[in-house]
C-alpha positions as CSV (number, residue, x, y, z in Angstrom):
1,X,0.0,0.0,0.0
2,X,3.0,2.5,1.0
3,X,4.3,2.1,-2.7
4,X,0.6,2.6,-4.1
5,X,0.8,5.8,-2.0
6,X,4.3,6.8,-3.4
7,X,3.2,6.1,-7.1
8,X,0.5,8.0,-6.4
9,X,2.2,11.3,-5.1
10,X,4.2,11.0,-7.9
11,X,2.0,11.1,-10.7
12,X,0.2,14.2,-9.1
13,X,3.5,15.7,-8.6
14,X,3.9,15.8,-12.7
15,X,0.3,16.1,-13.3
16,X,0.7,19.1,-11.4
17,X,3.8,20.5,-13.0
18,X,2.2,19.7,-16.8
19,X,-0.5,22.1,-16.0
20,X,1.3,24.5,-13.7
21,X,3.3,25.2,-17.0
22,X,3.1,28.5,-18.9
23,X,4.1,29.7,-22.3
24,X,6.2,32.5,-22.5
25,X,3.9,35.2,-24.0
26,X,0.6,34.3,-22.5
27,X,0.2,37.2,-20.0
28,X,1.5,40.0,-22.9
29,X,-1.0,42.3,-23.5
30,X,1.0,44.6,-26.0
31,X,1.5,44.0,-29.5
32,X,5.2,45.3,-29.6
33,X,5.9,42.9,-26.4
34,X,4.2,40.5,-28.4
35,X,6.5,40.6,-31.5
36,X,9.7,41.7,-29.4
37,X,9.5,37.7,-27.5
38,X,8.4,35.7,-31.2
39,X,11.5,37.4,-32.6
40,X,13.6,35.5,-29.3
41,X,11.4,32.6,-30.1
42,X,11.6,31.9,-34.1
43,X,14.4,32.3,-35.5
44,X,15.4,33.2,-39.4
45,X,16.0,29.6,-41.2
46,X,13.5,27.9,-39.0
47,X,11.6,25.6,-41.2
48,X,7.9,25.7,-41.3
49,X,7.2,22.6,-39.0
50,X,9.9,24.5,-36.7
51,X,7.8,27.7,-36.5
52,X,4.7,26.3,-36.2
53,X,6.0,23.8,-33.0
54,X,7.0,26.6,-31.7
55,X,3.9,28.4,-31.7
56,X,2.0,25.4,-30.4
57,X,4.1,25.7,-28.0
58,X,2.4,28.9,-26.7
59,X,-1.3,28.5,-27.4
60,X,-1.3,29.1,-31.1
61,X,-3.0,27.4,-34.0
62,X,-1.1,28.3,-37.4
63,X,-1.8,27.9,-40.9
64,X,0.7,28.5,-44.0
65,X,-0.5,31.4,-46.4
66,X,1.0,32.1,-49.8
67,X,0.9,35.4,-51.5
68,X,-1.9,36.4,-49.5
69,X,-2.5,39.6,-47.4
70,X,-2.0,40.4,-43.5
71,X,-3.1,43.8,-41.4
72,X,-1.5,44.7,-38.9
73,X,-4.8,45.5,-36.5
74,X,-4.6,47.0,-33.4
75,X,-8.8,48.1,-33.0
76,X,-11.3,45.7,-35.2
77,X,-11.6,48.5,-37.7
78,X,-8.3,48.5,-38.9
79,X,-7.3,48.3,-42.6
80,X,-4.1,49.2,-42.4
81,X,-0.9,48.8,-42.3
82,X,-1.5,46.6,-44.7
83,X,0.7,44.0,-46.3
84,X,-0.3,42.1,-49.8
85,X,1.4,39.2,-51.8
86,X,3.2,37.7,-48.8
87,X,4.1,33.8,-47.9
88,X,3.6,33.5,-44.2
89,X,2.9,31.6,-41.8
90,X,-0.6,32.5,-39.8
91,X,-0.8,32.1,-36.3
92,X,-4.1,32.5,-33.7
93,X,-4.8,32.5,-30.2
94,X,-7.4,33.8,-28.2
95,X,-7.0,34.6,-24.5
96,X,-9.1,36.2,-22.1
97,X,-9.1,40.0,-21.9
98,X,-11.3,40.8,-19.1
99,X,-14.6,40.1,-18.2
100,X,-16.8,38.9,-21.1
101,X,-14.0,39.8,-23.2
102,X,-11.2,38.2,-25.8
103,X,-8.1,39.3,-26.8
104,X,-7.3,38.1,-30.1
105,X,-3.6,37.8,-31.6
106,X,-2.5,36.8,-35.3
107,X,0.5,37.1,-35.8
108,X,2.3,36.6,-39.5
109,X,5.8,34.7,-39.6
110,X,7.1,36.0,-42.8
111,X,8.9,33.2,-45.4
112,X,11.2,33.2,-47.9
113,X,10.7,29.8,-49.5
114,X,9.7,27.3,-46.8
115,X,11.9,29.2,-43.8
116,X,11.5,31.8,-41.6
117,X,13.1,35.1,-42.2
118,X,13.1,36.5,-38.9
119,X,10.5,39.1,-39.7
120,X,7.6,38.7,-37.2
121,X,4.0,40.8,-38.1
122,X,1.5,41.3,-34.7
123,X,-2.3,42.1,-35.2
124,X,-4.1,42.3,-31.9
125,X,-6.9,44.0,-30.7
126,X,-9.8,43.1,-27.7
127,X,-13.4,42.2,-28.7
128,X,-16.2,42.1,-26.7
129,X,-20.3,42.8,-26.2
């Protein structure tokens, strides 16, 4: 029973530490903070599995975009700065910002070919009722 118990305390100890676990850019609420720690975390050459196991890594869902068109939002009206014809690779996440609202990031990993080129684009705004 003792090494039932031990087991036990174990497995909650790195249940516990799992979900204790935080990404590096979840409590950023600023768009320049945003792009200031992807640029520390994706690196020019990264491939595109790279950059996007990287941003899974912090709560994002990505998808690769060629010659398509990102803004860089910073209120749900925005148009602009806009950028047109660029391979990329599209990243979301949602978090919480506040009650009954979301903050929502994209955020565009510029490519040249199938690798990063260091250049990171933030759009970010809060929505809400």
């Amino acid at each position: 029973m003792t090494i039932a118990l031990l087991r036990l305390g174990v497995a909650i100890l790195i249940a516990s530490m799992y979900g204790c676990a935080t990404t590096k850019t979840k409590r950023i609420d600023a768009p320049e903070a945003m792009a200031t720690a992807l640029e520390r975390l994706i690196r020019p050459g990264m491939t595109i599995e790279e950059i996007e196991t990287a941003m899974k890594s912090e709560g994002f869902t990505c998808t690769v975009e060629r010659q398509s068109s990102f803004i860089e939002m910073r209120t749900f009206r925005d148009k602009e700065p806009r950028h047109d014809g660029i391979d990329f690779v599209r990243c979301r996440r949602t978090n919480s910002g506040g009650f009954m609202m979301a903050r929502l990031w994209s955020v565009a990993v510029l490519l040249d070919g199938d690798r990063s080129t260091g250049n990171i684009l933030v759009s970010h705004y809060i929505d809400g009722p």
